[in-house]
N, C-alpha and C positions, 0 to 999 in steps of 0.2 A: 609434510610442509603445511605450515598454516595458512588458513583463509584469510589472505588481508583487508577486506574491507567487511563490513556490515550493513543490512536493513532491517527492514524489519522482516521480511518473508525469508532474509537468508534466519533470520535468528528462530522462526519458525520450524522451518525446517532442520537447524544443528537441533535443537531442544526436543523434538519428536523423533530424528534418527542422524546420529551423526553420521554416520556411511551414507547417508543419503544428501545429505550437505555436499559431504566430501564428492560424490559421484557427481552432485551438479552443480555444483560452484567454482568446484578447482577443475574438474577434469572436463564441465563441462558436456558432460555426455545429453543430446538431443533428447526429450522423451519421443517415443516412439509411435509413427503414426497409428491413428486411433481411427477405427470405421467412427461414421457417424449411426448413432440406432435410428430404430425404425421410426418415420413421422420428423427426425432431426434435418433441418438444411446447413447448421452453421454446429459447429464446437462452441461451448461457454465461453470459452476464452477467446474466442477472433469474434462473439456477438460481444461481449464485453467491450474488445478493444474498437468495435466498429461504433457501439452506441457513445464510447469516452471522446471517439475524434470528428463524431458529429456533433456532440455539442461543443466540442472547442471552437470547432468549423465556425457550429451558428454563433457563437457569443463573438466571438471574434467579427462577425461579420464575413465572413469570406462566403457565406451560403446563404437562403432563405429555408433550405430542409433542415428541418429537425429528425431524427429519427423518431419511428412512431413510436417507438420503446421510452422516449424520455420526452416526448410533448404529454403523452397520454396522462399521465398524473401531477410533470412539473414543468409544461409550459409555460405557464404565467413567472412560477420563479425563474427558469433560464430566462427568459425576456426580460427581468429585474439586471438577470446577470449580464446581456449583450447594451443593455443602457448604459449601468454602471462603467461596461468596459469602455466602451465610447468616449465617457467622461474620464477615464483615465484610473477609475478605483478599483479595477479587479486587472490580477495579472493570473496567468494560469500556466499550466504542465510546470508549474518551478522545480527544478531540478538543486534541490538543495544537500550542503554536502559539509561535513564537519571532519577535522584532524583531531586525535586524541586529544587535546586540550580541549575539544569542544567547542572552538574557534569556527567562523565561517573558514569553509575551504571550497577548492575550486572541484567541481562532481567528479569529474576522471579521477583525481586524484587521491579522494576525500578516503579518511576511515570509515565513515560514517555516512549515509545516502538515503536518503527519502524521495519522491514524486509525488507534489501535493498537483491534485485538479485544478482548484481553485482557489485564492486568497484576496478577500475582499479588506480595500485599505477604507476603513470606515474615517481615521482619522490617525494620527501617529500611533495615538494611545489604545488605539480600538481596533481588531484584528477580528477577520472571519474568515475560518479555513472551512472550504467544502470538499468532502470523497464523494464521488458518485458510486456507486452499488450497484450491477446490474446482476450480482448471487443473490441467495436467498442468507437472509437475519437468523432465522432459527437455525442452535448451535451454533454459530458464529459470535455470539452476543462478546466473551472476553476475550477473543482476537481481536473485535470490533475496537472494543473499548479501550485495549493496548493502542491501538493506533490512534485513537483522540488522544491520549495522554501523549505521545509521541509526537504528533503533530503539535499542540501546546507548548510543549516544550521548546522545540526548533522555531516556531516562531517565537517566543517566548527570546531565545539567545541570538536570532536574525536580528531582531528589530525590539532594540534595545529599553524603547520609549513604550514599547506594549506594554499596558497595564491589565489590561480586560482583554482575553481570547476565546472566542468560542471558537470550536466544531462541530463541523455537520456531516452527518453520513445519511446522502439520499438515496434512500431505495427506491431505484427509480420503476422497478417491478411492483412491489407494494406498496405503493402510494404512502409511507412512513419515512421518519425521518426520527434517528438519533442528533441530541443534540444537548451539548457539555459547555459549561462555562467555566471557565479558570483566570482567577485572578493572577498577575505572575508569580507572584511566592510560591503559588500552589502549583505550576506551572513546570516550576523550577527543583521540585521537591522529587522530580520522577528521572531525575539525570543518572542518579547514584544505581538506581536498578537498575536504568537501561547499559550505564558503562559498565556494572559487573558483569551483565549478560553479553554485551557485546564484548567485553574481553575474553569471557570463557570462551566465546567464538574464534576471535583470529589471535588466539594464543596457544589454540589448540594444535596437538601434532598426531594424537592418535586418533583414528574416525570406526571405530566398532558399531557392527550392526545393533537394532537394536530390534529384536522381532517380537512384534504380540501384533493381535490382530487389529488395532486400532491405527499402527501405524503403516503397514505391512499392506491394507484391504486396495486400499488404490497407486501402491507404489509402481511408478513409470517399468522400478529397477528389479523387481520383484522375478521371482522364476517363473512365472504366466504373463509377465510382459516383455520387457528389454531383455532383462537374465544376468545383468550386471550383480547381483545381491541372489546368491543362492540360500541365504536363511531366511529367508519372506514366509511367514506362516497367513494363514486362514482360517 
């Protein structure tokens, strides 16, 4: 049975192991608790999702804490961003969501699914989408950059009157910051590869392992973890 909806992390993951799509997308399978190593208090991913819902917290106002992890190199810019929202020009966690036509659609329901951080309404025609970052950039650089063009894009067909879109990806670890400008034509030019890719996704019916060690080295499914995938090599 095929995956009916698409993001960008499920299309990540079909395009590195389809059996591994299949295992957590449709079937859903948990990954599997992980010790934390030596010297670790938190997992990447719950310090991730703890540094993303402190700064919504502070922009929004709902706190005066920042986490140290994202005052420490972009204080002054989230305080631009808890201004801004005050006056009504940043909205954030947008849960955006598109039907095969590539139509706004409602997120439960959408083909199509993205969560932007933050979007800054500079003016009808002027758009600024921010990701916060709290991995590391190296090796990551063209997943990175998929996702600015992806994010370009959906705002690019939300908000019709955008002419000029930037992206920003803040690493809020390494005091850096990627950051892309698209006009909309240019914007608008990344639809066609993302719908061939997201349809090889949920039109798919068969999910074959796919084992080399690059995809295989940290799989949840692998035979030295879960054990759902007994061809996981090393």
């Amino acid at each position: 049975m095929a995956i009916p909806s698409w993001s960008y992390s499920k299309l990540k993951d079909f395009e590195k192991c389809k059996f591994l799509a299949w295992l957590k997308h449709d079937q859903k399978i948990p990954e599997p608790e992980r010790p934390l190593k030596p010297g670790q208090t938190e997992h990447a991913n719950d310090r991730g999702t703890r540094v993303h819902t402190s700064c919504e917290d502070y922009v929004r106002g709902d706190t005066d804490d920042l986490a140290p992890e994202a005052a420490l190199h972009f204080g002054p810019e989230i305080d631009l961003l808890r201004v801004l929202y005050a006056e009504g020009l940043v909205a954030m966690e947008g849960e955006w969501g598109v039907d095969q036509e590539w139509s706004t659609a409602d997120w439960k329901k959408a083909w199509g699914r993205a969560k932007l951080d933050v979007i800054v309404h500079w003016s009808s025609e002027y758009k600024t989408v921010i990701d916060y970052k709290t991995g590391r950039k190296f090796g990551n650089e063209v997943a990175h950059m998929e996702q600015l063009q992806l994010y370009a894009l959906l705002t690019a067909l939300r908000y019709p009157d955008a002419e000029v879109i930037e992206v920003e990806l803040w690493y809020l670890d390494q005091n850096e910051v990627t950051r892309m400008k698209f006009l909309r034509s240019q914007a608008l030019r990344f639809q066609a590869n993302y719908n061939r890719r997201a349809l090889a996704l949920t039109t798919c019916e068969v999910f074959p392992p796919n084992p080399n060690k690059f995809s295989c080295k940290w799989c949840q499914y692998g035979p030295w973890n879960g054990g759902q995938c007994e061809k996981g090599v090393r």
